[in-house]
C-alpha positions in Angstrom: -35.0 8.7 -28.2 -36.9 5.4 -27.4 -35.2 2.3 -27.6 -35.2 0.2 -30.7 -37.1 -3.5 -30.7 -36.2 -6.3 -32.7 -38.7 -8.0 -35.2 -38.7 -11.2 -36.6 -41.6 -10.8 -39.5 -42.1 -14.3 -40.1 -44.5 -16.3 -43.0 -46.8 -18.1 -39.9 -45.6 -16.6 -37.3 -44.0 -13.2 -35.6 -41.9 -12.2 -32.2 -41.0 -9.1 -30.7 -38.0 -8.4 -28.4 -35.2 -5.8 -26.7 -32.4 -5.8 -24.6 -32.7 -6.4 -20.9 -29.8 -5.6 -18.9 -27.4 -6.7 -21.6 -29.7 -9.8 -23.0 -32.2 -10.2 -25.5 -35.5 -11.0 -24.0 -38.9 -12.1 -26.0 -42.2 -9.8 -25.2 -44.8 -11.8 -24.6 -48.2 -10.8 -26.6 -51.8 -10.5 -25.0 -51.6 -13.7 -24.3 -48.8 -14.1 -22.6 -47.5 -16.1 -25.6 -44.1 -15.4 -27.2 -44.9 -16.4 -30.4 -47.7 -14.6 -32.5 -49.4 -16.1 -35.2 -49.0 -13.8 -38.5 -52.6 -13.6 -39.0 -54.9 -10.5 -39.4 -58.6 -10.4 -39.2 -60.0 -7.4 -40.4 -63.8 -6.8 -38.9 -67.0 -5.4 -41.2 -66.4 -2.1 -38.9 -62.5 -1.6 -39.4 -61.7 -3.4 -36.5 -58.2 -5.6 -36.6 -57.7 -8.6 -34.8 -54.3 -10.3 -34.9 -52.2 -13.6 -34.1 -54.2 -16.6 -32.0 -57.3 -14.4 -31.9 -57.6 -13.6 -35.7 -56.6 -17.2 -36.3 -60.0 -18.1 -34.9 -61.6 -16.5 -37.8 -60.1 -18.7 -40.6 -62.6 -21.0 -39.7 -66.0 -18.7 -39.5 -64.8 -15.3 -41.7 -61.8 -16.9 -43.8 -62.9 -13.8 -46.4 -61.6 -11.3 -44.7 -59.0 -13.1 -42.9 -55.5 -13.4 -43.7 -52.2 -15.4 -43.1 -48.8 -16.5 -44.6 -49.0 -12.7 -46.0 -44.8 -12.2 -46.3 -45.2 -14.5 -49.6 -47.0 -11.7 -51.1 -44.3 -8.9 -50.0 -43.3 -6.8 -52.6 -45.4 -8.5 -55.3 -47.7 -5.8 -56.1 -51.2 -8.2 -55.3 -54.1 -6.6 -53.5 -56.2 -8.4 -51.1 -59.8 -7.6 -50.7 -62.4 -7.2 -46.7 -65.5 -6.2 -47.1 -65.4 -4.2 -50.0 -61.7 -2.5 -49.2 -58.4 -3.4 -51.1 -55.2 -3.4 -49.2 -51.8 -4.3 -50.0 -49.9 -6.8 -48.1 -48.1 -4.1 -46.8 -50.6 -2.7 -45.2 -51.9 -6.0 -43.7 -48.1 -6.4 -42.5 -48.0 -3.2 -41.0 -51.3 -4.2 -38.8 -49.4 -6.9 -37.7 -46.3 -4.5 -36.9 -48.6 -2.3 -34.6 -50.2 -5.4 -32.5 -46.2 -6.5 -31.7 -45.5 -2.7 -31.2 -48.4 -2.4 -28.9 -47.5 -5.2 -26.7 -44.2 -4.2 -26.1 -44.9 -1.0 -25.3 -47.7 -2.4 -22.5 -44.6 -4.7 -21.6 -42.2 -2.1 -21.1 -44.5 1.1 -20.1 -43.2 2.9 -22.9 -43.8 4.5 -26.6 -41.8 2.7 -29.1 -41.3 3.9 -32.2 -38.3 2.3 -34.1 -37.6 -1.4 -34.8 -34.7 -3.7 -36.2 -37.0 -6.0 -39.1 -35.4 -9.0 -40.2 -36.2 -10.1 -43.9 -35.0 -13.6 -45.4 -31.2 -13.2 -46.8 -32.7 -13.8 -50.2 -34.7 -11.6 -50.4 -34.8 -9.1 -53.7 -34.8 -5.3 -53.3 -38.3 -5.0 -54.2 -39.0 -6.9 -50.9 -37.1 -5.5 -48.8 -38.8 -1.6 -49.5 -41.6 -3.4 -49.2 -40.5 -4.5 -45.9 -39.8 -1.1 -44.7 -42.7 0.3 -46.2 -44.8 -2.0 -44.1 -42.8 -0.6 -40.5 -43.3 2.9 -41.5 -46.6 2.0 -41.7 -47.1 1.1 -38.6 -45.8 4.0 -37.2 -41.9 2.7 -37.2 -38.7 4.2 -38.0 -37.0 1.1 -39.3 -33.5 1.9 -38.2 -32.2 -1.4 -39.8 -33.6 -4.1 -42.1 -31.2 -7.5 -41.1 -31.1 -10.9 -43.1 -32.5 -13.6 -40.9 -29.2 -16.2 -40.7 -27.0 -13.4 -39.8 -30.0 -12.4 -36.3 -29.6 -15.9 -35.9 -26.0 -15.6 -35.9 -25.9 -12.6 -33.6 -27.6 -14.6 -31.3 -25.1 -17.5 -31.3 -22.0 -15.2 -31.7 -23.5 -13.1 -28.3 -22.7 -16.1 -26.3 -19.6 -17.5 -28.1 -17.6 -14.0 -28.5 -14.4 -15.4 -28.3 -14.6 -18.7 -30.5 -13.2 -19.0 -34.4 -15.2 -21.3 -35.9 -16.8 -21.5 -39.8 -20.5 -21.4 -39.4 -23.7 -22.3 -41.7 -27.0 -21.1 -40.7 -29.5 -23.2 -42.1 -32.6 -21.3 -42.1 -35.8 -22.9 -43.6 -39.0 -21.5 -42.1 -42.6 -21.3 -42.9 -42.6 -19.6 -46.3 -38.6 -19.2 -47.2 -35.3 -20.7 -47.3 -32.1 -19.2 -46.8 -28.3 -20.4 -46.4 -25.8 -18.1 -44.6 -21.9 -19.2 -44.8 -20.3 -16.6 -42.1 -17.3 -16.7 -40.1 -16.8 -15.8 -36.1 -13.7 -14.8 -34.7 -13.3 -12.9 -31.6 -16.7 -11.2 -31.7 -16.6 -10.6 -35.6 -19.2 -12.1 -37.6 -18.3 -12.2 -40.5 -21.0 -13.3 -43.7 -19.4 -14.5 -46.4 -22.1 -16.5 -48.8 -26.0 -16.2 -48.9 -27.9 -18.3 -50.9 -31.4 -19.3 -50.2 -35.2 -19.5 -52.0 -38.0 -17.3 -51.0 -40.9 -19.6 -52.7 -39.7 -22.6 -50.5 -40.6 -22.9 -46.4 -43.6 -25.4 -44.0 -46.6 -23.4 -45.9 -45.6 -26.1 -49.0 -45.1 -28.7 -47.6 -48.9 -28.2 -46.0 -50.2 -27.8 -49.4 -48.5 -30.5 -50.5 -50.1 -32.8 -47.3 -53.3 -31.5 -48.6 -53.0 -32.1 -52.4 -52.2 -35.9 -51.8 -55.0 -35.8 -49.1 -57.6 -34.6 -52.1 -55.7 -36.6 -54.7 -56.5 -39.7 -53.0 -59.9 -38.7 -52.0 -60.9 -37.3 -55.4 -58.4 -39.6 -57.6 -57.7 -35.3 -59.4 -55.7 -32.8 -58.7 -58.3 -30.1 -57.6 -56.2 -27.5 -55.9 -53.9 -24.9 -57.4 -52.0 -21.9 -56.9 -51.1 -19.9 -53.4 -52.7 -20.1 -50.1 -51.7 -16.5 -49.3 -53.2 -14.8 -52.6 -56.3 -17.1 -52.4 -56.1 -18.8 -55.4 -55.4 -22.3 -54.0 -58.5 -23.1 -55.0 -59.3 -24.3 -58.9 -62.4 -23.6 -60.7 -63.2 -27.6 -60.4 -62.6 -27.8 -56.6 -65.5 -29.1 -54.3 -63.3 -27.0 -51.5 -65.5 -23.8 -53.3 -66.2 -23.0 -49.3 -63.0 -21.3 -47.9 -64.0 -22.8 -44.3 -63.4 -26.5 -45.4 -60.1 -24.9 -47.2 -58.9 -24.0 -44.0 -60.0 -27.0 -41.8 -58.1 -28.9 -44.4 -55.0 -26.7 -44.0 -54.9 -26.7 -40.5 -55.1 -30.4 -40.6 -52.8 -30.7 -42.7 -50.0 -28.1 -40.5 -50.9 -29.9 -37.4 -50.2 -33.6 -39.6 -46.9 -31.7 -40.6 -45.8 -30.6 -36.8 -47.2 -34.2 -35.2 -45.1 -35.9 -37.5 -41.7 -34.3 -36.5 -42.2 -36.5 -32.9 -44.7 -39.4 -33.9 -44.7 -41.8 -36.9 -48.2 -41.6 -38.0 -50.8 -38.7 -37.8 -54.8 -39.8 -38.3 -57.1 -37.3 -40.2 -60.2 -37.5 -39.0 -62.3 -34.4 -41.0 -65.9 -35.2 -41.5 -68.4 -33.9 -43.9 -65.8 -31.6 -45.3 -67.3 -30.8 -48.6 -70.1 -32.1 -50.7 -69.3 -34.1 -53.7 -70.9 -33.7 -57.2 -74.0 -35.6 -56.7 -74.7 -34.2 -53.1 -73.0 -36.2 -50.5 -71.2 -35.2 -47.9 -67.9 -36.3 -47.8 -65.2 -37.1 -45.1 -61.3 -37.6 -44.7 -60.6 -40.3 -42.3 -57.2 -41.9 -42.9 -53.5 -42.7 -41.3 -50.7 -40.7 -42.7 -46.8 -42.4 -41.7 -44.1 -40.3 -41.3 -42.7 -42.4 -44.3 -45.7 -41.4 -46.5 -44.7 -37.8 -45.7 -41.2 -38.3 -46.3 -41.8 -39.3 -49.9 -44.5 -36.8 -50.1 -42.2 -33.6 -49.5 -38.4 -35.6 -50.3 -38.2 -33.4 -53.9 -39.0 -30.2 -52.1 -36.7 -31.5 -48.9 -33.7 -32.2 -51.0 -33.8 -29.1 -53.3 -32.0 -27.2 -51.1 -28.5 -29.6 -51.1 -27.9 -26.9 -54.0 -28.1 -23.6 -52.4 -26.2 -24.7 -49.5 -23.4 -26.6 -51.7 -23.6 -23.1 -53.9 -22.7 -21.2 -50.9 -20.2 -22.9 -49.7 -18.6 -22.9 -52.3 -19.3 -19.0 -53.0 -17.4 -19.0 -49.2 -14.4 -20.8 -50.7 -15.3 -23.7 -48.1 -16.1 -27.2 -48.0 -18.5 -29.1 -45.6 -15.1 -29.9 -43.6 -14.6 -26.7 -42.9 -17.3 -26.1 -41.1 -17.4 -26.0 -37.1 -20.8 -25.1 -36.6 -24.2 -25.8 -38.2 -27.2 -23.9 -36.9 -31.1 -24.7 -38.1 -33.3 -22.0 -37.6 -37.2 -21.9 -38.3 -39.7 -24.4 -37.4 -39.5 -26.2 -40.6 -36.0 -27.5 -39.5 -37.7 -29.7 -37.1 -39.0 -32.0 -40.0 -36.8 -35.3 -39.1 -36.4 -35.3 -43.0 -34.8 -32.0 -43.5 -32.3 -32.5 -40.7 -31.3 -36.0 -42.2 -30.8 -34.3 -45.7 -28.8 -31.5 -43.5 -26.5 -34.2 -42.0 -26.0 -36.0 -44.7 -25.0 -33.2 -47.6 -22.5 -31.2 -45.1 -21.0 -34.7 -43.4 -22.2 -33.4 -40.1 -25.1 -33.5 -37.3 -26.6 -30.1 -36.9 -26.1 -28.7 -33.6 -29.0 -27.6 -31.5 -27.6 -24.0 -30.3 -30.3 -22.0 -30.6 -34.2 -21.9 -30.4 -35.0 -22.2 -33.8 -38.2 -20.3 -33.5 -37.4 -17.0 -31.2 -33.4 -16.6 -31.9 -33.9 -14.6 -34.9 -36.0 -12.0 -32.9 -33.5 -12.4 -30.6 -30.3 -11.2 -33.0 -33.0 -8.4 -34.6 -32.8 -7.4 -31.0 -29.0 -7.5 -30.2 -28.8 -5.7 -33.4 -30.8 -2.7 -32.3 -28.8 -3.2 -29.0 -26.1 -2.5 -30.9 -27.6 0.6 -32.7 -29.0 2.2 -29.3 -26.2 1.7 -27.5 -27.0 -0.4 -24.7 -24.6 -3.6 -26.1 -21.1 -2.4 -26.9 -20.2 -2.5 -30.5 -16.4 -3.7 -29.0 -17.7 -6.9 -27.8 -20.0 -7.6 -31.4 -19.2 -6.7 -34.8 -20.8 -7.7 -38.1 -20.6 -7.6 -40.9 -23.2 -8.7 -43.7 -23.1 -9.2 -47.9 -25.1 -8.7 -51.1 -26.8 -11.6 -51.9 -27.3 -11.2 -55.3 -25.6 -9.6 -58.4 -26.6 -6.2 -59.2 -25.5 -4.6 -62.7 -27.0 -2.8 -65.6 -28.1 -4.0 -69.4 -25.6 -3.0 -72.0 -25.2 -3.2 -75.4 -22.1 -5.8 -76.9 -21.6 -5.1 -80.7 -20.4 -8.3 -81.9 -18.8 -9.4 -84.9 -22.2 -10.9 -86.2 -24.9 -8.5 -84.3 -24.8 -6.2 -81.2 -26.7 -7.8 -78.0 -27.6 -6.5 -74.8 -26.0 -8.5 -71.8 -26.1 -8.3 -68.4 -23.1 -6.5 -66.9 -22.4 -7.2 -63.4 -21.4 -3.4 -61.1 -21.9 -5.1 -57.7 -20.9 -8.6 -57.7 -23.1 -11.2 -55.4 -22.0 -11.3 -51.8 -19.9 -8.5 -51.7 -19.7 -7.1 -48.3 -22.1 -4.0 -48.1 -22.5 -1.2 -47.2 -20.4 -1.0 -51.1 -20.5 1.6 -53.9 -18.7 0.5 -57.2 -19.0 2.4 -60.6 -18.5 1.6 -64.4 -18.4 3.4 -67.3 -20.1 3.6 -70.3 -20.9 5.4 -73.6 -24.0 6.0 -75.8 -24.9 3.7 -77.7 -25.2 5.5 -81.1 -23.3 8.6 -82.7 -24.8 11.6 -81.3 -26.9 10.0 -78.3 -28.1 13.0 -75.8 -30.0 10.4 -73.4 -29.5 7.6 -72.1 -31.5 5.2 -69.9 -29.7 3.3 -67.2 -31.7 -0.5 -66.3 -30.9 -1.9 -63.2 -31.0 -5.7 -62.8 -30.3 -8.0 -59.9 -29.2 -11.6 -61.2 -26.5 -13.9 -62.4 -27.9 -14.6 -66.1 -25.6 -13.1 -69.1 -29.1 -12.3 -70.4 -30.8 -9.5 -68.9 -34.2 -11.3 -69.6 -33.5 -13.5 -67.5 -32.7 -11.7 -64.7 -34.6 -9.2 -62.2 -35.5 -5.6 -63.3 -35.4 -3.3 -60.9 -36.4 -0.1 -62.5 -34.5 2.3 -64.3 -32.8 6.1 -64.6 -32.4 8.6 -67.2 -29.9 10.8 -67.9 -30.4 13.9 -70.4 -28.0 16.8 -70.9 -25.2 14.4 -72.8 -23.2 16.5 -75.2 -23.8 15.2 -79.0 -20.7 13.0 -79.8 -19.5 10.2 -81.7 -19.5 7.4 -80.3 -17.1 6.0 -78.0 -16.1 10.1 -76.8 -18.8 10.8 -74.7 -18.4 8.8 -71.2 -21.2 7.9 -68.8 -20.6 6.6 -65.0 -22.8 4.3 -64.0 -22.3 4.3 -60.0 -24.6 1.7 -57.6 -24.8 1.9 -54.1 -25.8 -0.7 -51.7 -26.7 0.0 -48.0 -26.8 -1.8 -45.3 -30.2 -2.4 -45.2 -30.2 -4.1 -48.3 -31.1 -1.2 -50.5 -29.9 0.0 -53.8 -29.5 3.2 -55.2 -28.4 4.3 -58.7 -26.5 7.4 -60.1 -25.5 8.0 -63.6 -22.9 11.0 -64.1 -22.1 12.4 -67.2 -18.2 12.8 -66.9 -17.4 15.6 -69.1 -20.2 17.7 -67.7 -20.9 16.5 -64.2 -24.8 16.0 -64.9 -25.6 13.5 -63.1 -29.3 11.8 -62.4 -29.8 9.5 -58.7 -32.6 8.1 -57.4 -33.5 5.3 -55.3 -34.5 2.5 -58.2 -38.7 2.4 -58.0 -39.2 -1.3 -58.0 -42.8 -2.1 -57.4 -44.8 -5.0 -58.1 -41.1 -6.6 -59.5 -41.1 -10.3 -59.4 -38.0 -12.5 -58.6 -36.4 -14.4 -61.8 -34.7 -17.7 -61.4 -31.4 -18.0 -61.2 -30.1 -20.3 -63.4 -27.2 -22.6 -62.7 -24.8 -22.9 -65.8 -23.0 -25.8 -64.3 -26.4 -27.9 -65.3 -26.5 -26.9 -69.2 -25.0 -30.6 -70.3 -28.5 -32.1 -68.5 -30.8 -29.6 -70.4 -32.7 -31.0 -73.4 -30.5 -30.2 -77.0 -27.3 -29.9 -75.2 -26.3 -32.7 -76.9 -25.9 -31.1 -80.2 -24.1 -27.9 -79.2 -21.6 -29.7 -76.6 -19.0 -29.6 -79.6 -19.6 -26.4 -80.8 -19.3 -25.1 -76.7 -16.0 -27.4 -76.3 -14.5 -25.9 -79.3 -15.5 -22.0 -78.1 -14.0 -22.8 -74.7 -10.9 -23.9 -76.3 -10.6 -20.8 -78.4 -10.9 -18.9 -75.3 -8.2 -21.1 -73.7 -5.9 -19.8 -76.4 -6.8 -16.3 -75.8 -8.0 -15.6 -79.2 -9.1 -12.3 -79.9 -13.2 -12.8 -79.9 -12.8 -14.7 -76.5 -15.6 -11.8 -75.1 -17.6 -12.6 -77.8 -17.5 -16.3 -77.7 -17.9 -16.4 -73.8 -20.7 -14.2 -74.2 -22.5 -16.4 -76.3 -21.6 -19.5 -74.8 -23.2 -18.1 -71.3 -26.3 -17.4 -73.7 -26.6 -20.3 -75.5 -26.1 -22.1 -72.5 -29.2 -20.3 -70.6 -31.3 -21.1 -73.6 -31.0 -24.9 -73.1 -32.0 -24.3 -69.4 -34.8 -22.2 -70.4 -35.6 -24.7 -73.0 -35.8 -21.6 -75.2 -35.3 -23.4 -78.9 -35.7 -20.7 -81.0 -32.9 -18.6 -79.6 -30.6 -21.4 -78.9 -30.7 -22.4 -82.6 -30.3 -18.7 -83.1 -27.2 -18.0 -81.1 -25.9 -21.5 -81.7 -25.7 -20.1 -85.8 -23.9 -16.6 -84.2 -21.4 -18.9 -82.3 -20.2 -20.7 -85.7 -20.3 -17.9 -87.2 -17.5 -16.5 -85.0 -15.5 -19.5 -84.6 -15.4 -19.6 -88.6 -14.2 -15.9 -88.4 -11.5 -17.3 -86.3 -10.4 -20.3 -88.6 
């Protein structure tokens, strides 16, 4: 069999690497360069162009030129060349064969399987998408690996015999992710993954460039997504994509020349032409403090996810021995000050934050080949988020559906844990089984991920008929579903279809007081909470509906937080 590469699949940019007498090594692309661009230029005749080459054309055929395409993974979008639709998928998967290709010019062989890493937060629908992309390209993905835990293969390969508490602090051009793991004599072992796959560099260029219009314009004339396209509103002088993209890569290169300078001059003449004709420029000074301010809400958003996973871990910032910063975004002066200062320490500069994740993809598929010895290295990984089903409650009031957690988040995987059920109704002989991934009580407010039936069940009343529910997680990140009728042993499995899914916010509870009307139902919580204290008998109901109620305010939903406000007196008077 050939040997297995490691790929980091990144939002700007992409590596390739393998193991070298015992070592992961980076494979240097056409130009010699170990770091690709993740860009694709697709020609009128078919042709594909891709990393510095294809960037080129963002400036003379930005139509059929495309980049930052991983925030489209899994989403379902279609992107359009000279006529053609493609998914981004497929564009990933040309950008899968070009690192392919150049290793096996490197190494004077056919390669045909790959180690992909994927952001630790990312959903189920992204990671299919993922391997869909690798197969193709012509790959037998032998392993899809969260990013932090590559990049903490990489550190663990040269520290086999420490114990320390590490957190990999992972914030790259289009995602963010927070790994909690622990190494102790060549274990890794992940404990907490937290992260946000609609945060990374890519904003924090769109944001240089909205304050850049802003101030030109005195509007706000962009909007939406770089990667789908849509950046640009129906009002924006920036109708020509080519002064779109001089304007972002101004804008990246203000971002990067800011990390080691404190100011950055724009100097972008006749970039567009204004409403009455004239041509107009962008000449001005941007300060590192300007910047700061710009991106600080963005910059400090992620105190939470990494304060979340700690404490997820069962750790504190004392705890921790180690602090790695991965991507290129972690060189922003501003994101390693808000690093210091939330975990009480200075980040250590252990690895390269741009190539170490290719490198642990590549001691991973060491690993799996066999040419690293799985004595020395041993990891393990988790699921980062909550997987479970909808189910009915009947309540004393009204039955609900509610989100009932099977595999809780950041269990270790590969897992399988079942449940089980009954129909809903006398007599039921079907059943349909909705997967979710989230934390909310409320299934709406969580991830669908596709669903099951089951036919065959034997006509009952209700209650005497019961259905396991089993899920299974893999190692790669991927679920699958069975549903068993236990009497009968008819059963239904499938891997869930999840296509075109999009990621729901997860909601933090602990922030209900600060949502808008929690005022009024504060006493009406406190006195549920008590109740439950007591162990009364509705304590399932009332902590049902104070989860609920509680997700309403957040969602600023006031129509059914009055609503389940009026169910939660109504079982508290039940009580009294």
């Amino acid at each position: 069999m050939s040997r297995i590469v490691g790929i980091d699949l990144g939002t700007s940019t992409s590596e390739i690497a393998c193991i070298f007498d015992g070592t992961p090594k980076l494979i240097p692309n056409t130009r010699g360069h170990l770091v690709t661009p993740s860009v694709v230029h697709i020609g009128e005749d078919g042709g594909i162009v891709v990393g510095e080459d294809a960037a080129e054309y963002l400036f003379t055929r930005p139509d059929c030129t495309f980049m930052e395409i991983k925030r489209l993974t899994g989403s379902g979008e279609r992107l359009r060349a000279h006529g053609k639709e493609y998914s981004p998928e497929e564009i990933q998967a040309m950008l899968l064969r070009y690192l392919v290709s150049c290793a096996e010019t490197s190494l004077n062989e056919t390669i045909d399987r790959a180690v992909i890493t994927v952001p630790a937060y990312f959903t189920d629908v992204q990671r299919r998408a993922t391997t869909k992309a690798g197969e193709l390209a012509g790959l037998r993905v032998e392993r899809i690996i969260n990013e932090p835990t590559a990049a903490a293969l990489d550190y663990g390969l040269s520290n086999l015999r420490e114990c320390k508490n590490v957190l990999v602090y992972d914030l790259g051009g289009g995602t963010l992710d927070i790994t909690v793991l622990e190494l102790f004599e060549g274990v890794i072992d992940v404990k907490a993954s937290r992260g946000n796959n609609r945060l990374g560099g890519k904003d924090f260029d769109e944001i240089i460039m909205h304050k850049l219009m802003e101030a030109e314009l005195s509007s706000d004339i962009l909007s939406g997504d770089i990667s789908s396209g849509d950046i640009l509103s129906q009002e924006s002088p920036l109708s020509d994509k080519r002064a779109l993209m001089r304007l972002k890569k101004a804008a990246e290169d203000c971002k990067i020349s800011l990390s080691s300078h404190e100011e950055y001059r724009f100097s972008l003449p006749f970039l567009f032409s204004a409403g009455d004709g004239k041509p107009v420029s962008i000449e001005r000074t941007v300060t590192r403090t300007e910047f700061d301010a710009w991106v600080r809400e963005k910059v400090v958003s992620t105190k939470e996810p990494m304060m979340t996973a700690l404490q997820d871990a069962k750790l504190s910032p004392e705890d921790l021995n180690v602090i790695l910063l991965v991507g290129g975004s972690t060189r922003i002066p501003c994101v390693k000050a808000l690093v210091a200062e939330t975990l009480s320490a200075i980040p250590q500069s252990l690895v390269d934050p741009d190539l170490t994740v290719a490198r642990g993809a590549a001691i991973q598929a060491g690993l799996l080949e066999g040419s690293l010895s799985e004595a020395d290295l041993v990891l393990t990984d988790v699921c980062p988020y909550t997987l479970g089903i909808a189910a009915l409650h009947r309540g004393v009031y009204d039955d609900r559906m509610i989100f009932d957690p099977i595999i809780p988040r950041n269990t270790t995987i590969p897992t399988e844990r079942s449940k089980l059920y009954h129909p809903a109704v006398d007599y039921q002989t079907t059943a349909r089984i909705e997967a979710y991934q989230g934390d909310s009580s409320n299934p709406e407010n969580n991830e669908r991920l596709g669903d099951v039936l089951l036919t065959g069940i034997p006509p009952a009343r209700h209650g005497k008929e019961p259905i396991e529910v089993t899920f299974s997680y893999d190692i790669n990140g991927i679920l699958q579903v069975k549903a068993a009728v236990v009497s009968t042993g008819r059963a239904v499995s499938a891997e869930i279809s999840t296509t075109g899914v999009k990621a729901m916010p997860v909601l933090d509870l602990r922030k209900w007081e600060k949502a808008e009307g929690a005022k009024r139902c504060r006493p009406l919580i406190r006195k549920a909470e008590k109740a439950i204290a007591r162990g009364d008998d509705l304590s399932d109901d009332l902590q049902i509906l104070i989860d609920q109620l509680k997700e309403a305010l957040l969602l600023k939903n006031e129509e059914q937080a009055e609503e389940i406000r009026a169910l939660l007196l109504g079982v508290l008077e039940e009580l009294t």
